[in-house]
C-alpha positions as CSV (number, residue, x, y, z in Angstrom):
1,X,133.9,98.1,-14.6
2,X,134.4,94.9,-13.7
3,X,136.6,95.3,-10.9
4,X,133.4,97.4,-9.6
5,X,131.2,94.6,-10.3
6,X,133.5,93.0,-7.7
7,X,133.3,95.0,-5.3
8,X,129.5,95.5,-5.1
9,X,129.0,91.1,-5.1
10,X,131.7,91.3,-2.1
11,X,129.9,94.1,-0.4
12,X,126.5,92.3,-0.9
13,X,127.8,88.9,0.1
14,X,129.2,90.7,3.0
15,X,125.6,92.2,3.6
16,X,124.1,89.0,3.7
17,X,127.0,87.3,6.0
18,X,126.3,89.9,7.9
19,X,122.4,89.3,8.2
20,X,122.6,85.9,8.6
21,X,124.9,86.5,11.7
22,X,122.4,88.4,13.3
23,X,119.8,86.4,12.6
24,X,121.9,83.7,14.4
25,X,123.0,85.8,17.2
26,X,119.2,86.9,18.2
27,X,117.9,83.3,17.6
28,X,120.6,81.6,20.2
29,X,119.9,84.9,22.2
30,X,115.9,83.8,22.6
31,X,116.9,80.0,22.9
32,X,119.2,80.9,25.8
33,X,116.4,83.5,27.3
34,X,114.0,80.8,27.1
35,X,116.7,78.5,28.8
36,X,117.5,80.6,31.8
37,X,113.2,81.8,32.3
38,X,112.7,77.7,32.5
39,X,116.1,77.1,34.9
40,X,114.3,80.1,36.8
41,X,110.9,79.0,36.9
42,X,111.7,75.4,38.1
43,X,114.0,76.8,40.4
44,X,111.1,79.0,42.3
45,X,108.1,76.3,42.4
46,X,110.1,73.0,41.9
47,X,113.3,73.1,43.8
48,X,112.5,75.3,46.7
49,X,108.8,73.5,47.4
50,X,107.0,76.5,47.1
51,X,103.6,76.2,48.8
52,X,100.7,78.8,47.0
53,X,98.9,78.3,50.1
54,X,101.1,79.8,52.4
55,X,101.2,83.3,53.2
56,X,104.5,85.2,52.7
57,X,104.7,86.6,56.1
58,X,103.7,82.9,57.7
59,X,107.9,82.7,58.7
60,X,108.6,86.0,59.0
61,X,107.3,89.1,61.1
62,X,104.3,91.2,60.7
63,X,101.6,90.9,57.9
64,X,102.1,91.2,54.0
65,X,101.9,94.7,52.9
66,X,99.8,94.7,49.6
67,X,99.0,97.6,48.0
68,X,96.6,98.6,45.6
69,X,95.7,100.4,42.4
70,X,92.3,100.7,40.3
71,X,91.9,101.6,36.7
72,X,87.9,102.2,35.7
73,X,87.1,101.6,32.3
74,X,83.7,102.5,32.4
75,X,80.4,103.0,35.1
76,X,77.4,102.4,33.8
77,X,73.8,100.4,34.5
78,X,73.6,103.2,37.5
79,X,69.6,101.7,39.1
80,X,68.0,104.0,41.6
81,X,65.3,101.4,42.2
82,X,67.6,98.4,43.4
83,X,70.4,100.8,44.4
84,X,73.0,99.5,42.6
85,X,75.8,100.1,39.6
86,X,77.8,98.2,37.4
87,X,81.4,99.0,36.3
88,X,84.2,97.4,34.4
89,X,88.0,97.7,36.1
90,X,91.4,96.7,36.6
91,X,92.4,95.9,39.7
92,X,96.3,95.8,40.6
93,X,97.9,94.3,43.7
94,X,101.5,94.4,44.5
95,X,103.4,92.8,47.5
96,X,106.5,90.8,47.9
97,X,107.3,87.9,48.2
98,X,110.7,86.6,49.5
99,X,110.0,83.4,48.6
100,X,110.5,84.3,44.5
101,X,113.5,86.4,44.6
102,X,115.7,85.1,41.7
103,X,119.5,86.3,40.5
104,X,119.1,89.2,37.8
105,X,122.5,88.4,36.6
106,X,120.7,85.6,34.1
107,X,119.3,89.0,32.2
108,X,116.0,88.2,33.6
109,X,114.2,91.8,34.3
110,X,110.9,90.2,35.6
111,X,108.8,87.0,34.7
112,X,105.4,87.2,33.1
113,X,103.2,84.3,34.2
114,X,100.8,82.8,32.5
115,X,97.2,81.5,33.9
116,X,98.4,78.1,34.5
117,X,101.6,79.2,36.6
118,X,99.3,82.0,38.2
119,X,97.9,79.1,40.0
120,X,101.4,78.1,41.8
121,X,101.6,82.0,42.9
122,X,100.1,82.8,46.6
123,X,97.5,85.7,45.7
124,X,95.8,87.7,48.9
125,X,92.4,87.0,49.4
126,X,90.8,90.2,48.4
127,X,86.8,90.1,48.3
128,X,84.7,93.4,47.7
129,X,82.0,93.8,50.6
130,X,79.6,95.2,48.5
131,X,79.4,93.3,45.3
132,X,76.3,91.2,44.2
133,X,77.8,90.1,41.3
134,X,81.2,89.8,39.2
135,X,83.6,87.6,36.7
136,X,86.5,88.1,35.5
137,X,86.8,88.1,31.4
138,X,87.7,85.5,29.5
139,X,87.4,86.6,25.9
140,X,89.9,85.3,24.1
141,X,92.0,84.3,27.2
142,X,91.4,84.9,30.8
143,X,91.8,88.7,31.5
144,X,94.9,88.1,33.9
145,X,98.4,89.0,34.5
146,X,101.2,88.2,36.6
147,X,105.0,89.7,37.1
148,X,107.6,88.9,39.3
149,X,110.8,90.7,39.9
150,X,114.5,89.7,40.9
151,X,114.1,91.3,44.3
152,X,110.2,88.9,45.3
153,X,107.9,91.9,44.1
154,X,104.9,90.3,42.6
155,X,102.4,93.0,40.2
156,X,98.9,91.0,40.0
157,X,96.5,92.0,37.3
158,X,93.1,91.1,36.5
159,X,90.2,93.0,34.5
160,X,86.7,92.7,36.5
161,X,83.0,93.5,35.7
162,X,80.3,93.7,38.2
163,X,77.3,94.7,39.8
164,X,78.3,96.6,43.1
165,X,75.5,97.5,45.8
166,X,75.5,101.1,46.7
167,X,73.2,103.2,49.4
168,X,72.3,106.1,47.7
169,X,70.0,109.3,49.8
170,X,67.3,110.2,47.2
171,X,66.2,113.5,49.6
172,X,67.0,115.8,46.4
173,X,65.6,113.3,44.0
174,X,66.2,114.6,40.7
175,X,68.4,117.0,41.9
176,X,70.8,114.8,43.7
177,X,74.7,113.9,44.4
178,X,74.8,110.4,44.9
179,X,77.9,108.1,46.1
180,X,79.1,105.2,44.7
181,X,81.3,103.3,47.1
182,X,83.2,99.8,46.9
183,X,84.9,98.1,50.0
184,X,87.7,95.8,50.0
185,X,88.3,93.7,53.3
186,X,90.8,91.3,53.9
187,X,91.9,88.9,56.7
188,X,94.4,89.9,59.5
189,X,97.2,88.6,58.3
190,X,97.5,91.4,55.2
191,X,97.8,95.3,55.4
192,X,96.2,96.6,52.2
193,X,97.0,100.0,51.5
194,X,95.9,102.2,48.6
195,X,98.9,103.0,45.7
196,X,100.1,106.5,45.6
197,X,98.0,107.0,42.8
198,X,95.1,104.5,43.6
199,X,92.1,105.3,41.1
200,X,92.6,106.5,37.4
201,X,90.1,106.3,34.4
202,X,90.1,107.3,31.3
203,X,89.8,111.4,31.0
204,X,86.9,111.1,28.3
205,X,84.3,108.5,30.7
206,X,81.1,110.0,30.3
207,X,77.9,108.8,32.0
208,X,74.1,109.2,30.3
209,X,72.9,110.9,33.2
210,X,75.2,111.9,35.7
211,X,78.8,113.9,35.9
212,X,81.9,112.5,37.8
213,X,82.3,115.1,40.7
214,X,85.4,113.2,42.2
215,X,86.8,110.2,43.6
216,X,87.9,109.7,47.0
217,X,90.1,107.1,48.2
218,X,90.4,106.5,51.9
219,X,91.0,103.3,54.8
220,X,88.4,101.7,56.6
221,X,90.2,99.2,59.1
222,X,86.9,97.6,60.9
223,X,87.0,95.3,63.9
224,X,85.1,92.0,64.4
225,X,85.5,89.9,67.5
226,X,88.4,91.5,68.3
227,X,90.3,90.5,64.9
228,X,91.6,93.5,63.4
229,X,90.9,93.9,59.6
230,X,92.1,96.1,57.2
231,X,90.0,97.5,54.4
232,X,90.3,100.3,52.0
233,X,87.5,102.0,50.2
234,X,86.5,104.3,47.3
235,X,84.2,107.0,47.0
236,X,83.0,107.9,43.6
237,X,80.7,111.0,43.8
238,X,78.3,111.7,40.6
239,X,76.2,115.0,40.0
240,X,72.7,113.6,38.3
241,X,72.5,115.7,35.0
242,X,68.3,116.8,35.7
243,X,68.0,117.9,31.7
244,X,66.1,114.5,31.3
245,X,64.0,115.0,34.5
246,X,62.8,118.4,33.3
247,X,61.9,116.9,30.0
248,X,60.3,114.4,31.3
249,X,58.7,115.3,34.8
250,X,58.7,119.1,35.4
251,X,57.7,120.3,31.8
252,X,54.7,118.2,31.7
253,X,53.5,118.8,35.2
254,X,54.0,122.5,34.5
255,X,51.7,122.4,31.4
256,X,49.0,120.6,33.3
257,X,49.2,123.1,36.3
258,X,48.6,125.4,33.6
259,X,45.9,123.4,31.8
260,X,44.1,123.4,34.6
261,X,43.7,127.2,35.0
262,X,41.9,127.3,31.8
263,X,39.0,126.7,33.7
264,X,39.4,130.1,35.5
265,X,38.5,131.9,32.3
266,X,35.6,129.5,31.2
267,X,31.9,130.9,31.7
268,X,30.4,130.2,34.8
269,X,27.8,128.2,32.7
270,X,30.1,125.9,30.9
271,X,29.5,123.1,33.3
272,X,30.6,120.3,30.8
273,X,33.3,122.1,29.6
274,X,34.9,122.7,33.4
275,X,34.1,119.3,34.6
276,X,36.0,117.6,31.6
277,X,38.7,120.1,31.9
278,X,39.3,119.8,36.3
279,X,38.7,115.8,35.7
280,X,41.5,115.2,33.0
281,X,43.9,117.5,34.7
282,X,43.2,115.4,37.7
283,X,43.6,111.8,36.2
284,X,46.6,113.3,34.1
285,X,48.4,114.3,36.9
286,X,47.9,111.4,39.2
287,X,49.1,109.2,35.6
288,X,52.5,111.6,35.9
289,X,53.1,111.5,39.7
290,X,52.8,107.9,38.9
291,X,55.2,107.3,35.8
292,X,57.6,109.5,37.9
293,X,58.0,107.1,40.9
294,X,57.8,103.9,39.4
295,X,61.8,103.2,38.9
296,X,62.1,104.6,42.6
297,X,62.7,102.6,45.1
298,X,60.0,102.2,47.9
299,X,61.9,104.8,51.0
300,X,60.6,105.8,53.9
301,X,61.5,109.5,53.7
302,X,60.1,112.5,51.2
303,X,61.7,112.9,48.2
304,X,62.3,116.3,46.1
305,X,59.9,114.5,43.2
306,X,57.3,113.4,46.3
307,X,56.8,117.2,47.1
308,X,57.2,118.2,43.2
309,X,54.4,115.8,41.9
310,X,52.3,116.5,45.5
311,X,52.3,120.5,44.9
312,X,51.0,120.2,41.7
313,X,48.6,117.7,42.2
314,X,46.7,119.9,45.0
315,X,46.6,122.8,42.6
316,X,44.8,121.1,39.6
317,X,42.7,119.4,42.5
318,X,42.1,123.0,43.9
319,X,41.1,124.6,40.6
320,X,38.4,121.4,40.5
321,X,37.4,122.5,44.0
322,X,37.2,125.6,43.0
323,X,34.7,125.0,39.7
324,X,32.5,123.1,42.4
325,X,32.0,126.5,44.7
326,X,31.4,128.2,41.8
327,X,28.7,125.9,40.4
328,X,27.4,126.1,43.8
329,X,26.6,129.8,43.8
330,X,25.4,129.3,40.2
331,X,23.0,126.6,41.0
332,X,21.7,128.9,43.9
333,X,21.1,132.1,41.9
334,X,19.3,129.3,39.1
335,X,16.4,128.3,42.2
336,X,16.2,131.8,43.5
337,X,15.8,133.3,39.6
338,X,13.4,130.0,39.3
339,X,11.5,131.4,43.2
340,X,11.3,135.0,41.3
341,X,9.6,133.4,38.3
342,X,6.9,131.8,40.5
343,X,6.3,134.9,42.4
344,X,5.7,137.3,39.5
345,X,2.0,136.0,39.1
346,X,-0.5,138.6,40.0
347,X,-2.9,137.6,42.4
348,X,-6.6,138.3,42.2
349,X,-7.4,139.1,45.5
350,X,-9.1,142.0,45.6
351,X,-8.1,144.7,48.7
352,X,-10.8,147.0,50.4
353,X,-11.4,149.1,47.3
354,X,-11.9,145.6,44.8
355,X,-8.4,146.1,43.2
356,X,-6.3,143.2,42.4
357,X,-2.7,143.3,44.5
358,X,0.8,141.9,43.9
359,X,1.4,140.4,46.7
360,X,5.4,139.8,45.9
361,X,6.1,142.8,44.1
362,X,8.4,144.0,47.0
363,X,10.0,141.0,47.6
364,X,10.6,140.0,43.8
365,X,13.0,142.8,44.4
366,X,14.8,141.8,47.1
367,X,15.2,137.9,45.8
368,X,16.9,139.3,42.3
369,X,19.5,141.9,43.8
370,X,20.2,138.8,46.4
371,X,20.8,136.8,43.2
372,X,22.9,139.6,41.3
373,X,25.3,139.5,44.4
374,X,25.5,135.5,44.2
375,X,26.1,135.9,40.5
376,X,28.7,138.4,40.8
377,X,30.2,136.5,43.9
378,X,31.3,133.4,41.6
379,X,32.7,135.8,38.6
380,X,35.0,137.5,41.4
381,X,36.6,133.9,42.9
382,X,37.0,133.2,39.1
383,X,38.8,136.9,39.0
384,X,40.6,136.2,42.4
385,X,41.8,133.0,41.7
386,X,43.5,134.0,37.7
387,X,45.6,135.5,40.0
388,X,45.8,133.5,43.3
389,X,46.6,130.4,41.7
390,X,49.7,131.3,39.8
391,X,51.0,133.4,41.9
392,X,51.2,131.0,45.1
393,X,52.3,128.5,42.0
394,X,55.4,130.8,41.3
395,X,56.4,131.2,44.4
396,X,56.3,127.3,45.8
397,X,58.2,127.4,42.9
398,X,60.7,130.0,44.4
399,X,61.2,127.8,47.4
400,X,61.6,124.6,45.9
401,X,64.2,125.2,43.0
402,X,66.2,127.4,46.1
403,X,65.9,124.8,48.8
404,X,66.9,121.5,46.8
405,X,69.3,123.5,44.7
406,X,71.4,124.8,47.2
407,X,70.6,122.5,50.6
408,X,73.3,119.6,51.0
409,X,71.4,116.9,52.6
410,X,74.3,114.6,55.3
411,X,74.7,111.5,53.4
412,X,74.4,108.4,54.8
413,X,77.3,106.3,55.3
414,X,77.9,102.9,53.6
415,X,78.6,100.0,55.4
């Protein structure tokens, strides 16, 4: 028993000799790692006299080639009336630099830099053509990273919000694709060109009121006073989910339509009644048409909600245009009945023989079948138009869910 006791304490102690060795080992390891990234570090931006301001390529042949990669975090704050989105991303650049290639044989994969050596580091100038506003974050630190490789490559990393300008063709308005584009441009002396996989987001990115169709990456080398400059862009194409348009827009405008026809089945006499009814429909739907366009912005060209809101404003205006003709013919048949009334006293003229003669007793016939056949006039444009009215309704409706459904408008080009 003892002699086991022994041999457990030496095992232990051996244990914990053991530990302690490690725990050496790995603490000279990080001292001498932290050594050789320091030797290194001096030995790029100290020694050598790296200049930040330089371009790479400034002593040797050609541009820098940089190329670029795009991670979206999220789209969102998508305005139709200043034509414009917001949207959170990564953006990565890569190039080399020949100027920062340091011996690997120190055990020294790659360098990460922090802010305040990022500012010794020449960085391309990349500026986004169409961006109105944008930071990069700060929270806790700022939102950048830096690597650099034995053999000069340089991985830059930042994370950037903004508020990107974006042409978008409302033809189809609700039922539209729009395009969200960005362009990068840089000065001659860089070739930008898009990583083999340039865009990624995350595969559940959802968007209140549109669907991501596709994004489309592409170059867009431009020329300006005969200076050469390259620029990439990106194409983001969104579907507009219309569920909140029909909600809001096309169901109440449909109702109203409808209201309106109420007044087809109304008696011909229920002047109040038909007057309220056309008026409200009327104001309602100029109220809608207006609600409907007022975060839209001010275009030049007809939009699918312009004709929507147009349609069926002319046919609660037409079934108020129609109560009018109606009370037209009613207010005639009222004089003429009102004529007959006058006519049906008896005269006392005598004739030849001393009798007393009606003198309108033929023509009081004539004036009330003319007034029958006014009468009956209004009840059939009531008749015709239960049915007139809903069915032309139907079928502008035919052609307009068919046409901006299926027609694919050519969509203008951003600059």
């Amino acid at each position: 028993m003892i002699a086991s006791g022994k041999i457990v304490k030496l095992i232990l102690l051996t244990f914990i000799t053991l530990a302690s060795s490690n725990k050496d080992n790995e603490n000279t390891s990080k001292a001498e790692y932290s050594k050789a990234r320091e030797n290194v570090l001096k030995e790029l931006f100290k020694d050598t006299g790296y200049d930040p301001t330089i371009s790479p390529s400034f002593n040797e042949d050609g541009p820098v080639v940089c190329q670029v990669q795009l991670y979206i975090m999220s789209i969102n704050s998508i305005s139709d009336s200043s034509m414009d989105y917001s949207m959170s991303m990564f953006i990565r650049q890569q190039w080399n630099d020949s100027r920062l290639m340091y011996n690997e044989s120190l055990g020294i994969t790659h360098l990460e830099l922090d802010t305040k050596v990022m500012k010794n580091v020449w960085v391309p100038d990349l500026f986004i053509n169409n961006e109105k506003k944008a930071n990069i974050h700060h929270v806790t630190v700022p939102n950048m990273l830096m690597h650099i490789y034995p053999d000069g490559k340089v991985v830059y990393s930042m994370r950037v919000t903004g508020t990107f300008t974006c042409e978008m063709n409302l033809l189809k308005y609700p039922l539209d694709t729009d395009m969200l584009n960005g362009n990068g441009k840089f000065t001659e002396n860089l070739v930008f060109e898009w990583n083999e996989n340039p865009i990624s987001y995350p595969p559940n990115m959802s968007l209140p009121q549109f669907e991501l169709d596709g994004i489309t990456t592409y170059n867009c080398d431009k020329n300006y006073v005969g200076i050469s400059y390259t620029c990439l862009k990106v194409d983001i194409t969104l579907s507009r989910n219309y569920g909140y348009h029909i909600i809001q827009i096309y169901v109440p405008s449909f109702l109203i339509v409808f209201l309106s026809w109420v007044s087809f089945w109304l008696n011909i006499d229920a002047i109040p009644a038909r007057i309220s009814l056309g008026l409200l429909t009327v104001l309602t739907m100029t109220t809608q048409s207006s609600g409907a366009r007022a975060s839209l912005p001010k275009v030049s060209y007809v939009k699918a909600i312009d004709v929507w809101m147009a349609m069926c404003l002319l046919f609660v205006f037409g079934a108020l245009v129609e109560f009018a003709y109606v009370n037209v013919l009613a207010r005639v048949e009222r004089r003429r009945q009102a004529t007959i009334s006058e006519r049906r006293k008896v005269h006392t003229d005598p004739d030849a023989n001393g009798e007393p003669v009606e003198w309108d007793k033929a023509p009081r016939y004539r004036l009330f079948l003319k007034s029958v056949t006014d009468r009956e006039k209004a009840r059939v444009v009531d008749k015709v138009s239960r049915v007139a009215f809903p069915l032309v309704f139907v079928t502008f409706n035919i052609i307009y869910w068919t046409v901006y459904i299926f027609w694919e408008p050519v969509l203008r080009e951003g600059s």
